[in-house]
C-alpha positions as CSV (number, residue, x, y, z in Angstrom):
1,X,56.4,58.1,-19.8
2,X,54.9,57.3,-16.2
3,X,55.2,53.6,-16.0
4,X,52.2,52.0,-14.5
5,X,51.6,50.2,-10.9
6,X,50.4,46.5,-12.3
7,X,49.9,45.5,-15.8
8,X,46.7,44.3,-17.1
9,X,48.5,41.5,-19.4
10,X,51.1,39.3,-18.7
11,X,52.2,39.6,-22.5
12,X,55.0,42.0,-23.5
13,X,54.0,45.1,-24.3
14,X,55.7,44.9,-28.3
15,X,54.1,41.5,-28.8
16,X,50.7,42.9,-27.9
17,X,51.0,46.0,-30.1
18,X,52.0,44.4,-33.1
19,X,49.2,41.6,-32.9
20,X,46.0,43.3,-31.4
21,X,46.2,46.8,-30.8
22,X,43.3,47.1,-28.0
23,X,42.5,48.6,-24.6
24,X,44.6,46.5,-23.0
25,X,48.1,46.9,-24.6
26,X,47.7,50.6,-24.1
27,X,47.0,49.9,-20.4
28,X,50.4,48.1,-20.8
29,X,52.9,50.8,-22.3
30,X,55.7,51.6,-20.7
31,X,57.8,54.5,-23.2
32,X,57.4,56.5,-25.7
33,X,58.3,54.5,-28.3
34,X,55.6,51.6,-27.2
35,X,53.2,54.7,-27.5
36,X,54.1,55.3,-30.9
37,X,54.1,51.7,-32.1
38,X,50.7,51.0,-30.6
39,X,48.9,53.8,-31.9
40,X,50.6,53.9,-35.5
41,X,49.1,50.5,-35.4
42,X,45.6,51.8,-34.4
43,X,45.2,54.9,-36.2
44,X,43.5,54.3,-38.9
45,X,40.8,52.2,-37.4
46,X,40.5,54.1,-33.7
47,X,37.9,55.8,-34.1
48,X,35.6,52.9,-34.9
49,X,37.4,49.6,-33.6
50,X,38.0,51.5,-29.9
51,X,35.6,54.4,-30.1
52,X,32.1,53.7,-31.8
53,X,32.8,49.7,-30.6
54,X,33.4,50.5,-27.1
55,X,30.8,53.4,-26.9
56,X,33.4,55.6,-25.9
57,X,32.0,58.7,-24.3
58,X,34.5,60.4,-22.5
59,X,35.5,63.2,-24.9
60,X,32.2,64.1,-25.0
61,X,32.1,64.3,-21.6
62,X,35.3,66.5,-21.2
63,X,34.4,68.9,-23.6
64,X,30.4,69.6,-22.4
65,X,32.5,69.9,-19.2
66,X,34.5,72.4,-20.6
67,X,31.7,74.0,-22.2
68,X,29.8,74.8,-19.2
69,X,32.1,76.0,-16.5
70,X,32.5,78.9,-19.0
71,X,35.9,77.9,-20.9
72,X,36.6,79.2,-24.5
73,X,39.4,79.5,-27.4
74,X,42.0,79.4,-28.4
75,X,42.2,75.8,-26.8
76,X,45.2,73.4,-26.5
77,X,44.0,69.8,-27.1
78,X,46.8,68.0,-25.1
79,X,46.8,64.3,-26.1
80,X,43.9,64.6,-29.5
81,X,45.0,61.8,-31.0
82,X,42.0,61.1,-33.8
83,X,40.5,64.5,-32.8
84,X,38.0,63.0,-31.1
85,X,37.7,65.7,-28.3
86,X,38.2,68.5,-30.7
87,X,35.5,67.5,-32.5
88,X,33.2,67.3,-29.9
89,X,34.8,70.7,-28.7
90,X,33.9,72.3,-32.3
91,X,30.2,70.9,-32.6
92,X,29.9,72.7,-29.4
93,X,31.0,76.4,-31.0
94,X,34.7,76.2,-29.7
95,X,37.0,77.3,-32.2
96,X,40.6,78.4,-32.5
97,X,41.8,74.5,-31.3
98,X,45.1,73.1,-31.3
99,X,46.0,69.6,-31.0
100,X,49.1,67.8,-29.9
101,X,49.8,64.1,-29.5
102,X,53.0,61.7,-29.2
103,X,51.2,60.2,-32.7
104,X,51.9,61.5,-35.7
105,X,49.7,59.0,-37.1
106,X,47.1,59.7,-35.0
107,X,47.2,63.3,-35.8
108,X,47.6,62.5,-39.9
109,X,43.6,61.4,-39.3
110,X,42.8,64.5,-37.4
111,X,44.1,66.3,-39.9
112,X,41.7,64.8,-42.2
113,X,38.4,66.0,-40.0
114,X,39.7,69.8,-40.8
115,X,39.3,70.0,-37.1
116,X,42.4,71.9,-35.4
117,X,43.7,75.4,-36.4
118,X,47.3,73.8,-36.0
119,X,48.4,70.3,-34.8
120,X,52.1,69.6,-33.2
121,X,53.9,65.9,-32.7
122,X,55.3,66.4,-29.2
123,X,55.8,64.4,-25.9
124,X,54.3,65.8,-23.0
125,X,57.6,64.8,-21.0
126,X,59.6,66.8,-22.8
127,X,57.4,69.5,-22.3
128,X,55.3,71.8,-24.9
129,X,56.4,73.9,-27.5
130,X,54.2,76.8,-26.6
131,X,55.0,79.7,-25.2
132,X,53.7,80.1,-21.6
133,X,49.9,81.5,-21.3
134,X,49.2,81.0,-25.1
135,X,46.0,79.4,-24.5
136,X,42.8,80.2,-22.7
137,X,41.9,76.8,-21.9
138,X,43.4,73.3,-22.3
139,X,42.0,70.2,-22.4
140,X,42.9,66.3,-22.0
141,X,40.6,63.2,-22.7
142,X,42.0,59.8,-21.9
143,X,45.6,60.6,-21.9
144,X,46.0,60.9,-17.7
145,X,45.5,57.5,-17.5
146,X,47.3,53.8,-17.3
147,X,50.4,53.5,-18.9
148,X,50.5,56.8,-20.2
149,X,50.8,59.9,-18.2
150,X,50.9,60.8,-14.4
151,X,50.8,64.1,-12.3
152,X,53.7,65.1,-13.6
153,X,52.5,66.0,-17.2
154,X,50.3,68.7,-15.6
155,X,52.7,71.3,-15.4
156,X,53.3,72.2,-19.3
157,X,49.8,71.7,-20.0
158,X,49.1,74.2,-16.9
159,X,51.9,76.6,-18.3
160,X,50.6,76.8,-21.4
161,X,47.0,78.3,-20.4
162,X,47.1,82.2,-19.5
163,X,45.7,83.4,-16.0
164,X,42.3,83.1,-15.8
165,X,42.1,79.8,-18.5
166,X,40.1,77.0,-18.2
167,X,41.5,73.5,-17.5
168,X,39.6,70.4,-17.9
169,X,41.3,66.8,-18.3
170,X,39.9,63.3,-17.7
171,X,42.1,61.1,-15.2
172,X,41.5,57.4,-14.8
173,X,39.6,57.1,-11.6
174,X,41.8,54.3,-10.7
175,X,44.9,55.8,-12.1
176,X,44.4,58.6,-10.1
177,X,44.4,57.9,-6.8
178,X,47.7,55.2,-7.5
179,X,49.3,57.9,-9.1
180,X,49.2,60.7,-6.7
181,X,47.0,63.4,-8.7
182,X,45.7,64.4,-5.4
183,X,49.0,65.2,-3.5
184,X,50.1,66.7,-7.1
185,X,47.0,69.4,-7.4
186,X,47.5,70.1,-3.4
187,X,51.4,71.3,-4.5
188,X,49.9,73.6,-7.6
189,X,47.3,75.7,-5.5
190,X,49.1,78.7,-5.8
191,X,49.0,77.8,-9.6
192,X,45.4,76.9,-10.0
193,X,42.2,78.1,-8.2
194,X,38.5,77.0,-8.7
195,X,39.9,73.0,-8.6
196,X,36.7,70.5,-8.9
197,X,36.9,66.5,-9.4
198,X,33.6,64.9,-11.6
199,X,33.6,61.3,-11.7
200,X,32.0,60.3,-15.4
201,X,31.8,57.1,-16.8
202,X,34.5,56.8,-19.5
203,X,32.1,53.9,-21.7
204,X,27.8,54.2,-22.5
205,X,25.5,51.9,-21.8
206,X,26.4,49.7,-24.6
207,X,30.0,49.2,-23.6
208,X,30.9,45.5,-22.8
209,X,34.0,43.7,-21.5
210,X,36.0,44.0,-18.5
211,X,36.6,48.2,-18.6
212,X,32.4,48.6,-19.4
213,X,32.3,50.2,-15.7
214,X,35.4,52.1,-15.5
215,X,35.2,56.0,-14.8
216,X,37.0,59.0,-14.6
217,X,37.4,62.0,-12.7
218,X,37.0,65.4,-15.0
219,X,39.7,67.5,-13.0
220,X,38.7,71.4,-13.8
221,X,40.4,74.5,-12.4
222,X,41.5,78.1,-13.7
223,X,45.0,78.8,-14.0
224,X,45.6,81.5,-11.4
């Protein structure tokens, strides 16, 4: 798992996770196995202690995106966790979604929603269980971001959309100029075409605390 530049808590990551699943402590993970401690912790109440507390709106935002630079199914949620992007992919006539997530307690309550045609407990770093160009579009909402996943997790979730797909994830404003994004995309233009950055903001207007004003860039292109 891409380990982040600075921590946001001077507390151990485990210690965090096991007391106050939150924002922070997922800014803070370092492996795969914090990742699956934290959000077994914080799946069943995600979607309204993070999402409808914080007035999270990027998923919304990344699938609209989506949306209207033309993309369609079959789609390959990478990182749904809850199935919050799906569902805002489905309410906008997308169908044929698949969802995949490091969770499998996070995907148990997307499961629930009835929202994916199939859903798959895999790490990005190990790469996809796919076969290459299965998708016509793939999208990723808050998972490019602190303590979670870097450049480097573009290329199964680019190998995994067929020429011609439609690609939109969110990266952490922040996270991606520390990380290198940019230098990363510059190496893949003979693998993508079309490439546009969208800054969003990641909370609404009710959002409060100290990440209210963070953004993200919506990184779009078409796999070429």
């Amino acid at each position: 798992m891409h380990k982040p530049l600075a921590k946001l808590s001077a507390t151990p990551p485990n210690r965090i996770m096991a007391k106050d699943p939150s924002l922070d402590a997922a800014y803070a993970l370092e492996t795969p196995e914090d990742s699956k401690q934290l959000y077994a912790a914080w799946a069943d109440s995600y979607d309204s202690d993070f999402a409808r507390n914080s007035d999270y709106i990027l998923h919304e935002a990344v699938a609209r995106h989506f949306v209207n630079i033309g993309g369609f199914g079959p789609v390959l949620d990478v990182g749904a966790g809850t199935g919050l992007c799906g569902a805002a992919l489905r309410a906008r006539g997308i169908e044929d979604i698949d969802g995949t997530d490091i969770s499998a307690d996070m995907l148990e309550v997307a499961k629930a929603k009835g929202i994916y045609r199939t859903i798959r407990v895999e790490n990005l770093f190990d790469g996809l269980a796919t076969p290459h160009g299965l998708y016509q579009g793939a999208v990723s909402s808050g998972t490019f971001t602190n303590g979670h996943v870097g450049p480097e997790g573009l290329h199964p979730l680019i190998a995994a959309v067929r020429l011609g797909g439609r690609v939109v994830i969110s990266v952490n404003t922040k996270h991606y100029a520390a990380a290198g994004f940019e230098h990363q995309l510059a190496e893949l233009e003979t693998d993508i075409e079309d490439l546009t950055t969208t800054e969003v903001a990641i909370y609404g207007p009710s959002a409060t605390g100290d990440h209210a004003k963070d953004t993200a860039l919506l990184v779009a292109f078409r796999r070429a």
